[in-house]
N, C-alpha and C positions, 0 to 999 in steps of 0.2 A: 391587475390582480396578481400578487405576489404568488399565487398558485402557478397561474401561467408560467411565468419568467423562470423557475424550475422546472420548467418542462425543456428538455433538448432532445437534439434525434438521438438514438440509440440509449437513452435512460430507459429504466424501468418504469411501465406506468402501473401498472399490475404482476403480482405474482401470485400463484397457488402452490398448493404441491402438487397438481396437474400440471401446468403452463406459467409461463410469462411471456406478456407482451410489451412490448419496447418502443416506443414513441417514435414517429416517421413526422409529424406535422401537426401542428395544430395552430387555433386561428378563435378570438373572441369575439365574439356577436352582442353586443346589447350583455348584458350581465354574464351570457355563457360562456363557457369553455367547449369548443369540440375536436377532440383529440383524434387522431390517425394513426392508428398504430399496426406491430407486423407479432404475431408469435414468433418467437422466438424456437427453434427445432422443427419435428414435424408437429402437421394439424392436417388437415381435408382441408379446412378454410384457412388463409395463412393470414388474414387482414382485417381489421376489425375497427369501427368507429365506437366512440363512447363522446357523451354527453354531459358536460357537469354544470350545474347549477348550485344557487344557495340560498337558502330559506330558512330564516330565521336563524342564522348564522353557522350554518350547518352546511357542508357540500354534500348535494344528490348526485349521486354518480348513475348513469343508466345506460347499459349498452345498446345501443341503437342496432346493430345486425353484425354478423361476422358476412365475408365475401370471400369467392373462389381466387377474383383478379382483384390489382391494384387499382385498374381502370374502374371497376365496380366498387370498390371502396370510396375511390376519391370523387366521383360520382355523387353520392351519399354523403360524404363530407363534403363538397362545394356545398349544396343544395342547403345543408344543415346552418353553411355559414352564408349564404346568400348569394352563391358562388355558381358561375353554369359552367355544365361539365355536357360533354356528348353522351350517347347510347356507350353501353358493356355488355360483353357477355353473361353477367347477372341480372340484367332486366328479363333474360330471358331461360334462367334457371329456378 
């Protein structure tokens, strides 16, 4: 997926005039894309997975959760791409 391969660590995957988040990882599953990414500045939650798909030649983007730790992020993104991760202190937040 030509989407992917422009994906590197520290790009922009998202911006607003609230935030941007900036790509840590990502990994394709069967048609998907699942992205790992870090806000950029402050936030309360500094890590965040997103999900991308495409249908009917369109990419659906949907963010799957924001998290406190990276270990809770990457957690959520193994599991998204088929991947096993241990327990986080967000299993339990």
């Amino acid at each position: 997926m030509l989407y992917a391969s422009r994906l590197s660590f520290g790009t922009i995957f998202a911006q607003n005039n609230l935030s941007t988040s900036l790509v840590v990882e990502h990994r394709l599953r069967d048609d998907d894309l699942i992205v790992l990414t870090r806000f950029d500045g402050e936030a309360m939650k500094d890590w965040a997975v997103a999900h991308i798909s495409v249908l009917e030649g369109r990419f659906l983007h949907r963010s799957e959760f924001t998290f406190y730790t990276l270990q809770g992020a990457l957690k959520h993104f193994c599991a998204l791409a088929g991947e096993q991760f241990g327990e986080s202190m967000d299993d339990y937040c």
